[in-house]
C-alpha positions as CSV (number, residue, x, y, z in Angstrom):
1,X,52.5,49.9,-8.9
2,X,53.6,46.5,-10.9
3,X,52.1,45.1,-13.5
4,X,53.0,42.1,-16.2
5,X,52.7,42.9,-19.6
6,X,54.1,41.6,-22.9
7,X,55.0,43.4,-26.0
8,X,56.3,40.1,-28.4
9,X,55.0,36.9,-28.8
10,X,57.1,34.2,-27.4
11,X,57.5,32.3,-24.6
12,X,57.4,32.7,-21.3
13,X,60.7,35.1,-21.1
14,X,58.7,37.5,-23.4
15,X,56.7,38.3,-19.8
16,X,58.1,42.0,-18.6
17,X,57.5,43.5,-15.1
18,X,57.1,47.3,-15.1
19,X,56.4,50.2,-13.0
20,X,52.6,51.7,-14.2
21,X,50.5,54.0,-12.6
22,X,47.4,53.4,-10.4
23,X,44.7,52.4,-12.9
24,X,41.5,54.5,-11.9
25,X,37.9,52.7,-11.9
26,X,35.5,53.4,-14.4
27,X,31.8,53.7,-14.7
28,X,30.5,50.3,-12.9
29,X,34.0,49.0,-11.9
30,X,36.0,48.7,-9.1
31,X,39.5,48.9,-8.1
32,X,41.0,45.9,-6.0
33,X,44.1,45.7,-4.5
34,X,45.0,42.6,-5.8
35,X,46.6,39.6,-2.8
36,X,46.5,36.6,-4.8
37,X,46.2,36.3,-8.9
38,X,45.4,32.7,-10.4
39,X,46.9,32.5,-13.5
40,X,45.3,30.8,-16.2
41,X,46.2,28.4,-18.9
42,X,44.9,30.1,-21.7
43,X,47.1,32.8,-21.4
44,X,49.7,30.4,-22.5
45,X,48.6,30.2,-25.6
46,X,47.8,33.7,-26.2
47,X,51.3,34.6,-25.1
48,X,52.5,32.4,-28.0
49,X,50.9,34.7,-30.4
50,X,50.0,33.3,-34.2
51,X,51.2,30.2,-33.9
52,X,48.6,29.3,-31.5
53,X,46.1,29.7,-34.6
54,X,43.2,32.1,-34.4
55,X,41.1,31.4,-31.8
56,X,44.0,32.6,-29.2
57,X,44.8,35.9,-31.0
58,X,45.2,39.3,-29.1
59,X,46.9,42.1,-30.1
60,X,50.1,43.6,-28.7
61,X,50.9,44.4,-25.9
62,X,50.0,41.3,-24.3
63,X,47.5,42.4,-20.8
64,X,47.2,39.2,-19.0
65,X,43.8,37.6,-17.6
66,X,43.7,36.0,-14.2
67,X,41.2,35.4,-11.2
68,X,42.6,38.1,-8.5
69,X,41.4,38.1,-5.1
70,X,41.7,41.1,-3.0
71,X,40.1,44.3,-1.4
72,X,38.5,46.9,-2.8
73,X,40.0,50.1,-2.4
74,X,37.8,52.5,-4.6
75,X,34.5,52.5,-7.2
76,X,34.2,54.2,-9.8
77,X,30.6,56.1,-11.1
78,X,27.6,54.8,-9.9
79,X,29.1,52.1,-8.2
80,X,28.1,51.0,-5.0
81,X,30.1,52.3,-2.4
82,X,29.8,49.8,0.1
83,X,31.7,47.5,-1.8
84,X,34.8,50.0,-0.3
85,X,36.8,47.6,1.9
86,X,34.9,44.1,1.4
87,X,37.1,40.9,0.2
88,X,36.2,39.7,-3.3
89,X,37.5,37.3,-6.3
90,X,36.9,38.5,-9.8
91,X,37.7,37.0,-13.2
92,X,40.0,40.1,-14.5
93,X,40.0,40.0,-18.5
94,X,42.9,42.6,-19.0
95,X,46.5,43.3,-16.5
96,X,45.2,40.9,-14.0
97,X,49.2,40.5,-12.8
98,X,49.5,43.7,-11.1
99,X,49.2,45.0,-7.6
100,X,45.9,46.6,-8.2
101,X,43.3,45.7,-10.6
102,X,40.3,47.1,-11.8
103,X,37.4,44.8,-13.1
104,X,33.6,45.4,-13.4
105,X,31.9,45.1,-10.1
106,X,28.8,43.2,-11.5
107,X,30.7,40.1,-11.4
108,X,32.5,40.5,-8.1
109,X,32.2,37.2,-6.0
110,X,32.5,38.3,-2.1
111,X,34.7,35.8,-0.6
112,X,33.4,34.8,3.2
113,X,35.6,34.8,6.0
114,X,36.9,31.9,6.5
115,X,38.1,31.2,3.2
116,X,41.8,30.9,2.1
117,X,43.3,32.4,-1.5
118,X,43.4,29.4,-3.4
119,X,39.4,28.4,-2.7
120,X,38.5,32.2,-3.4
121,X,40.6,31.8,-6.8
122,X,38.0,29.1,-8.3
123,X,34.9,31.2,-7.0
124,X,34.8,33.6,-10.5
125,X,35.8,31.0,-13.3
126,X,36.9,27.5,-12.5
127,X,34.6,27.0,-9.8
128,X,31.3,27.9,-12.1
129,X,32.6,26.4,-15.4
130,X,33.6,22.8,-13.8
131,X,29.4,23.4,-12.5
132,X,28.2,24.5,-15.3
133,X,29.3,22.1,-17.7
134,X,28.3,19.3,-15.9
135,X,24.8,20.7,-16.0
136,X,25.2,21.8,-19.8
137,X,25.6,17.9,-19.9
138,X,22.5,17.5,-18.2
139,X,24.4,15.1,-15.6
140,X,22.2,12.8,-13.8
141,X,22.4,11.2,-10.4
142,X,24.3,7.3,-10.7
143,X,25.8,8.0,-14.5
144,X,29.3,7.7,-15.8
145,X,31.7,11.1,-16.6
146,X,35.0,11.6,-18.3
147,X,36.4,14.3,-17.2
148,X,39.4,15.5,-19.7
149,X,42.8,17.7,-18.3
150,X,41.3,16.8,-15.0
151,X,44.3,16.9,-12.7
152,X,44.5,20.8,-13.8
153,X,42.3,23.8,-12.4
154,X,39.0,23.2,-13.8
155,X,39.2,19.6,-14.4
156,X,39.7,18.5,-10.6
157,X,37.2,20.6,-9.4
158,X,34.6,18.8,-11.8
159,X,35.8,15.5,-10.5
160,X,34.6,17.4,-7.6
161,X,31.4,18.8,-8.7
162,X,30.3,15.3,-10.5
163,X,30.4,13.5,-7.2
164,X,28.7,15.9,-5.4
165,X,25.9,16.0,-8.2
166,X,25.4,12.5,-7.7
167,X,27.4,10.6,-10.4
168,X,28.0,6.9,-10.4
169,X,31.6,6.6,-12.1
170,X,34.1,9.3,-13.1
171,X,36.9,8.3,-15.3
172,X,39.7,11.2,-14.7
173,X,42.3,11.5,-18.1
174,X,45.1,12.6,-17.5
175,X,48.6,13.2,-19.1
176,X,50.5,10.9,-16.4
177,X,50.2,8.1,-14.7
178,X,52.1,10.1,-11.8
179,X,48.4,12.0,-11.7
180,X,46.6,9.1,-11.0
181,X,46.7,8.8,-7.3
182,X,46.0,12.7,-7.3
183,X,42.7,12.9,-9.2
184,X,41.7,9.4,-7.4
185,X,42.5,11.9,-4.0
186,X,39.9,14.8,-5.5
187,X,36.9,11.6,-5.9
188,X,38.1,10.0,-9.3
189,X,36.6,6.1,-9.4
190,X,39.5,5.6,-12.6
191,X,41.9,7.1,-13.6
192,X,43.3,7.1,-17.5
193,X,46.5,8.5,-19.2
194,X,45.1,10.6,-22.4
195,X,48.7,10.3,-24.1
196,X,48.4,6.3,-23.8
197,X,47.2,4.7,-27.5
198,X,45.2,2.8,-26.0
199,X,43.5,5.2,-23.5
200,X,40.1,4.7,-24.9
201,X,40.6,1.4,-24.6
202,X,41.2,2.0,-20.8
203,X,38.2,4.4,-20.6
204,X,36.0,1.5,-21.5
205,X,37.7,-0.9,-19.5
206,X,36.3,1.5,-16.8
207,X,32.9,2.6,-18.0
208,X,32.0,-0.5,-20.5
209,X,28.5,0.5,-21.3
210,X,29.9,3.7,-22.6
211,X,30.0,7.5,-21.0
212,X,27.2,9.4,-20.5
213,X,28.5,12.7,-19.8
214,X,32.3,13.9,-21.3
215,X,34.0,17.4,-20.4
216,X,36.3,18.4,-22.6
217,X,38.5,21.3,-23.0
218,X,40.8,19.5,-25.2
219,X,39.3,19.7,-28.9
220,X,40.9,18.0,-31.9
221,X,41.7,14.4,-31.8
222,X,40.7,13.5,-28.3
223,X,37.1,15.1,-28.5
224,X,36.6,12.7,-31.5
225,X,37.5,9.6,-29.6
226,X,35.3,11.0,-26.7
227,X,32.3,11.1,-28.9
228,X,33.0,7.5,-29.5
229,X,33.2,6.5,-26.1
230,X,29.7,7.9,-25.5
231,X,26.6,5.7,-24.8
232,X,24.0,5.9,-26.5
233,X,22.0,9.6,-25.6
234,X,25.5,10.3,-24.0
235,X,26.2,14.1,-24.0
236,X,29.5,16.0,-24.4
237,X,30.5,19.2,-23.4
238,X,33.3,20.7,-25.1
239,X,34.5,24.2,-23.0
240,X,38.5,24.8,-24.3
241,X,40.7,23.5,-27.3
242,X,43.9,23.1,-25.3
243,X,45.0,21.2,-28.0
244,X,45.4,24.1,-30.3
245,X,42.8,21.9,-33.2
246,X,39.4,23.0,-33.3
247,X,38.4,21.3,-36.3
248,X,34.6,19.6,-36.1
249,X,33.2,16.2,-34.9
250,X,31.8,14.4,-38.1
251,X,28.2,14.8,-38.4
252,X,27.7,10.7,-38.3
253,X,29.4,10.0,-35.3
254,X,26.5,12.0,-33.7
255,X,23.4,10.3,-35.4
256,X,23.9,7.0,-33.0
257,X,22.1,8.9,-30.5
258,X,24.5,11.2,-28.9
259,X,24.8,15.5,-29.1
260,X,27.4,17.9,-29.0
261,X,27.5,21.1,-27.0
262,X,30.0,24.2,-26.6
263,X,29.8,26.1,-23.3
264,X,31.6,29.2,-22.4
265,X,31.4,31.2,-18.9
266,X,31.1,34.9,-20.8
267,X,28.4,33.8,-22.7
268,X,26.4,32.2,-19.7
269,X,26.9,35.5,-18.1
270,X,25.3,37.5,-21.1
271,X,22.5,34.8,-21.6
272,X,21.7,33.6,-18.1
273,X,23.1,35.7,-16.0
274,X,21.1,35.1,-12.5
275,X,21.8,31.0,-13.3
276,X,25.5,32.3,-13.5
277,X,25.5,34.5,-10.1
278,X,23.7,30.9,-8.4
279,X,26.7,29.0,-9.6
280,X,29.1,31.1,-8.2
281,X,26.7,31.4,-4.8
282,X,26.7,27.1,-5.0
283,X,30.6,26.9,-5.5
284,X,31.0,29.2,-2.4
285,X,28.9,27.3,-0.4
286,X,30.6,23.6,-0.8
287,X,34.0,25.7,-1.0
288,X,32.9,26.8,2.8
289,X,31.8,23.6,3.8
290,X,35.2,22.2,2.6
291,X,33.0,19.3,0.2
292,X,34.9,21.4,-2.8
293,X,38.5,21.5,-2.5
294,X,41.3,23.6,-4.4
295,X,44.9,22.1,-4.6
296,X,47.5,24.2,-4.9
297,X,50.9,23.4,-7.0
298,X,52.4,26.3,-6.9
299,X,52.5,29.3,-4.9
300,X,55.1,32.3,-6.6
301,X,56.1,35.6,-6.5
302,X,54.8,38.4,-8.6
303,X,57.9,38.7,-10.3
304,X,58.1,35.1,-11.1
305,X,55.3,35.9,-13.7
306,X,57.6,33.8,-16.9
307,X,58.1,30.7,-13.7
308,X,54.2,30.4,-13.3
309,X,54.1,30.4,-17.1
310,X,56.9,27.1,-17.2
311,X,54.3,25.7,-15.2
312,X,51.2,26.3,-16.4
313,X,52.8,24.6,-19.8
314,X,54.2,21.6,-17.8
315,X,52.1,18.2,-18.2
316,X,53.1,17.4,-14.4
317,X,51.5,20.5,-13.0
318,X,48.6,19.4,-10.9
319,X,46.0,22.1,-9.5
320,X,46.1,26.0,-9.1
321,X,49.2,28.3,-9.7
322,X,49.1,31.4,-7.7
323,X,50.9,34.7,-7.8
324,X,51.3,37.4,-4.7
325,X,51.7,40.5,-4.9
């Protein structure tokens, strides 16, 4: 079979398809033959190796994640085998770009019939984060959300996700104003360009009692200002650090009566798990009834692996990029 591995840091030419044998299925796991792979921004900046800074290190060689959907072909050891044939989406931590995959079957989301690649792609991870983190933020119905990166997986789905919970006014930032009719399309009331100076301005130009609820996967400079932004008891939910700057949010910009959180999908999973399986069960449902939608910028080869990469890294991507087999 294919995979895509890499064995230097770099950039995206570093990416190397190679013959590899069929990898067998452990104890609990599963082996899918993989028909669509959502690649994932973070692997971007793993790819890029030290001079990402810490928090993106892996060692060599580089074994990509991705969200593959596909059959399963085989179980391993006490693993049920009914799951033998059945279309599922799983959030694949290691050589997710490859023509068969094998991931733990606990976290298997069985995609209905009816439902295309791309809206089985957000089932295991963008679909439950955008969810999550909006509920991490205690969102409640008629309040105000900025919603940072929000033209890219993740972030247009919580557009999304913030509607459909009930929110009065989301402010989508993006880094374009070509974005802007595009995240307006997904449910966005305003629309703001992050790389503007003045983009807080526009924020609360938009939302002038202040934000209630910010998602940010950011970090660095922009979580700062969006701790500003917030109204007083407003909540922010920080969930990447895109930005490559983790560094923290001063103690006294939180004492006017706003709070900080962190959220991250693995350790729902450890710590709630059953609230994590209802997430993926409620993004399923609204992707099915077509009130969750998944836009698709790209659609590539397998062997276009370094391509999907160009793009992943390009500000004027908007929505999922998809490998096939």
């Amino acid at each position: 079979m294919r995979r895509v591995r890499y064995y230097e840091y770099g950039g995206p030419e570093v990416l190397r398809v190679e013959e590899a044998d069929l990898p067998e299925p452990g104890p609990g796991e599963v082996l899918i033959r993989a028909g669509a792979i959502g690649a994932n921004f973070v692997d971007t900046k793993i790819r890029t190796g030290p001079a990402a800074g810490a928090i993106y290190q892996r060692p060599l060689p580089g074994r990509l994640t991705g969200d593959v959907v596909g059959t399963v072909e085989a179980v391993g050891p006490g693993t049920d085998p009914a799951l033998v044939g059945r279309r599922v989406a799983a959030l694949v931590a290691e050589d997710a770009y490859a023509d068969h995959v094998v991931t733990e079957a606990a976290w298997l989301a069985e995609v209905p019939a009816g439902l295309d690649d791309a809206g089985a792609s957000i089932l295991p991870t963008a679909a439950p984060v955008a969810l999550a983190t909006l509920r991490a933020g205690r969102l409640a119905p008629g309040e105000t959300v900025l919603v940072h990166a929000a033209a890219g997986v993740i972030g247009h789905l919580a557009v999304q996700f913030a509607k459909l919970l009930g929110a009065g006014t989301v402010v989508a930032a993006v880094g374009s104003p070509d974005k802007f009719d595009f995240v307006r399309a997904y449910g966005a009331d305003a629309a703001v360009d992050h790389r503007a100076d003045d983009w807080p301005d526009q924020v609360r130009k938009a939302a002038p009692r202040g934000v209630d609820v910010v998602l940010d996967s950011v970090g660095g400079e922009t979580l700062r200002q969006s701790v500003d932004l917030l109204a007083p008891q407003g909540r922010a939910v920080v969930y990447g650090f895109a930005g490559g700057d983790f560094t923290g949010v001063p103690p006294l910009s939180l004492v006017a009566l706003k709070s900080l959180t962190g959220f991250s999908l693995l350790a729902k999973r450890a710590a709630a798990p059953e609230a994590a399986r209802q997430d993926i069960t409620e993004a399923t449902e609204h992707a099915l009834a077509g009130r969750l939608r998944t836009a698709v910028h790209a659609q590539l080869p397998l062997t276009d692996a370094a391509e999907a990469h160009r793009l992943l890294e390009d500000r004027g991507r908007m929505g999922r990029v998809l490998l096939v087999p």
